[in-house]
N, C-alpha and C positions, 0 to 999 in steps of 0.2 A: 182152733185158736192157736195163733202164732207165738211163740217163744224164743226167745234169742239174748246176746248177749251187744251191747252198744259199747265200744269203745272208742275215741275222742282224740285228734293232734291236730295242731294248730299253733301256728305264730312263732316255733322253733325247730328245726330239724329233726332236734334229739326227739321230742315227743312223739312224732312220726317211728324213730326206732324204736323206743318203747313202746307202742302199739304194737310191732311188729314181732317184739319179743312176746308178747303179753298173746299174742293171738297163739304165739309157736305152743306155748306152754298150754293153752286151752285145748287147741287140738290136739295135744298130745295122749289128754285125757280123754278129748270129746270130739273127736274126729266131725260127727252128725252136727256139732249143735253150732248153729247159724251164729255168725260175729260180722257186726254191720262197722263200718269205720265212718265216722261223721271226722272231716277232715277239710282242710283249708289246702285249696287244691296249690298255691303258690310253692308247697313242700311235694308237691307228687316227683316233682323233676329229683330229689334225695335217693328216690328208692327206686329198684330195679322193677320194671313193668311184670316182671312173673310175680313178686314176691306182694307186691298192691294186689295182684289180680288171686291172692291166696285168701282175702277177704270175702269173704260171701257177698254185702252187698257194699256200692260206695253213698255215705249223701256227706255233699259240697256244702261248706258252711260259709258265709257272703262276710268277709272282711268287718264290715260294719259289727257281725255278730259277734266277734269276741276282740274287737279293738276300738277304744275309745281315744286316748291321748298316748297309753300304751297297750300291750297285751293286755284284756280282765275276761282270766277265766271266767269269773261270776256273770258277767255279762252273758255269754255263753251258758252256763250252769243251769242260768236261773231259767233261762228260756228252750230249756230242754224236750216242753211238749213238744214243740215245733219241730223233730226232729229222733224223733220215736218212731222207730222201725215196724214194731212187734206189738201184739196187743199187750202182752208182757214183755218185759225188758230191763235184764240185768244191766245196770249203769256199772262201769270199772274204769276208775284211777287206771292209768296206765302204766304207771309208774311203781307196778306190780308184778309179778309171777304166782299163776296158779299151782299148787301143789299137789289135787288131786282130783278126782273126778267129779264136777258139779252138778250132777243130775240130783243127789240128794237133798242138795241148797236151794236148787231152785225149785224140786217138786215142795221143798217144805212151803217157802216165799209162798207158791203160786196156791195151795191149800189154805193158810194161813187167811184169819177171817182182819180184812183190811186192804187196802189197796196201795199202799206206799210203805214201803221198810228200808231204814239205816240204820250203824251204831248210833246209839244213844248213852254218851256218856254219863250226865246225870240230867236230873231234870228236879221244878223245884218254882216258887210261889215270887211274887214283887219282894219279898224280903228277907229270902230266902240266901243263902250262900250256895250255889250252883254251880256243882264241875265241871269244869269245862268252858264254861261261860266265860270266854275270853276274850268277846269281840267289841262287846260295848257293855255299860253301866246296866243294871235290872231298871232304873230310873228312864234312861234313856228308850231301852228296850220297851216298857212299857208304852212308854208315850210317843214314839214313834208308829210302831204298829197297833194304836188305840186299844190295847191287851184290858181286859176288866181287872177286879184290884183281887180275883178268887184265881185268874188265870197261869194256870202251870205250863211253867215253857223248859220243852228239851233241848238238851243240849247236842246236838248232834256232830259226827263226824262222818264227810259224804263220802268216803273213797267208795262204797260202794252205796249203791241205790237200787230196790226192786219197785218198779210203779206198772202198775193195772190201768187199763184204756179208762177204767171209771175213776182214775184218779186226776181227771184233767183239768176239775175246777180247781184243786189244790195249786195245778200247775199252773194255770194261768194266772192265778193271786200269787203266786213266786214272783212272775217276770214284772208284773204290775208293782208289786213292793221291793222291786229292787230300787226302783228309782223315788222309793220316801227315805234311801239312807245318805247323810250329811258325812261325807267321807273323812271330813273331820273332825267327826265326833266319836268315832272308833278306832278302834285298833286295826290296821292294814294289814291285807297280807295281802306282801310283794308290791306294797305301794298300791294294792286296790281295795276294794272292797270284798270282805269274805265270804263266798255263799251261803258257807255255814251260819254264819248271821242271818239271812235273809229266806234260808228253810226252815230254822228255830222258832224266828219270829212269827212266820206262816202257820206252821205248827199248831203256834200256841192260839194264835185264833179263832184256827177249826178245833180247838181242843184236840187233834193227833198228839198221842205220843208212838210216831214209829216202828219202838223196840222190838227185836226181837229177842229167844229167851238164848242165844248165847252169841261169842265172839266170833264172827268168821274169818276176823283178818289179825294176821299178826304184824303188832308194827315193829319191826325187827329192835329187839333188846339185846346186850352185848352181854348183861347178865341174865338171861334168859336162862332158867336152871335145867330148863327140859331140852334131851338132844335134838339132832336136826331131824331123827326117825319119828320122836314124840310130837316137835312141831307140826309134821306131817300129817299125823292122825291126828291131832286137835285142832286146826285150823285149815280149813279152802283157800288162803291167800295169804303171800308173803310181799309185805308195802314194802319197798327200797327205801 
């Protein structure tokens, strides 16, 4: 069974460096563990052919897939089977650095009984007040995604994502419900549509909640009380 790590650039240069820092910091810890670059080949001309060729494997993502009128990562996000390396496969924001060695995060994921994991900030019923829940109405939510009136929907944050080969119905009803959401009738991000909307919504239909039982990413806090040695050992990833 294959194991790896997917990392993502596309539609701007910098995301391309951010990959490229993102893989340095992985191998630093994890020399062995495979990082695939799903990448929009228009940016390969940015970066120096040794330093592409320090990826393990490359797959080319077709313009059409993460550009509609502008960039929409979601577009991209949502149709993420199409583009899975590994029977397992770490999904990572790029726009991160690893802090320490991942083999313990991903032997936990890959044990772990469920075949999809992200943060799951809160989660919570049609009537519920729900943290996180920042991207549309519980009204709208509902009735968009045909949710029943008992259905609990998580609130997620994707920087990162673990998904299992058997998690490909889930996947394929992402990319399929991306296009039931009315762009404005939500809250945008970057002027698109947010994936995190459109994983939650999923979610809540198959009844998943996600979670796992702690934090793996820190989203940098300025009052952050713990030093940068303690951030270290409490957290596998540091979000820019």
């Amino acid at each position: 069974m294959s194991k790896g790590i997917l990392l993502s650039a596309f539609g701007r240069k910098g995301y391309l460096y951010a990959a490229y820092n993102m893989l340095v910091s992985i191998k630093r810890f994890n020399p062995n563990l495979h990082v695939s670059l799903a990448f929009d080949r228009d940016l390969q001309k940015y970066m120096q052919p040794d330093k592409i060729a320090r990826f393990d494997d490359l797959i080319e993502i077709p313009k059409e897939q993460f550009y509609t009128t502008r960039i929409d990562p979601a577009k991209y996000k949502t149709a993420i089977w199409r583009y899975l390396p590994y029977d397992e496969t770490l999904i990572l924001d790029v726009d991160a650095l690893v802090l320490k060695d991942l083999t313990p995060f991903i032997e936990y994921l890959s044990a772990k009984e469920g075949n999809i994991f992200t943060d799951v900030f809160g989660f919570g019923g049609k009537y519920d007040e729900i943290k996180y829940s920042i991207w549309a109405s519980n009204a709208y939510i509902w009735e968009t995604f045909g949710l029943s009136d008992d259905a609990v929907l998580p609130s997620i944050q994707s920087s990162f994502m673990y998904v299992k080969k058997d998690a490909l119905e889930v996947l394929k009803k992402v990319e399929e419900n991306y296009s039931l959401i009315d762009i404005n009738q939500i809250v945008k991000w970057g002027g698109t549509i947010p994936d995190e909307l459109v994983y939650s919504g999923t979610f809540a239909q198959f009844g998943i909640i996600p979670k796992i039982d702690f934090e793996p990413i820190f989203f940098g806090n300025y009052y952050a009380k713990e030093s940068y040695t303690e951030l270290s050992e409490k957290y596998y990833i540091l979000s820019l």
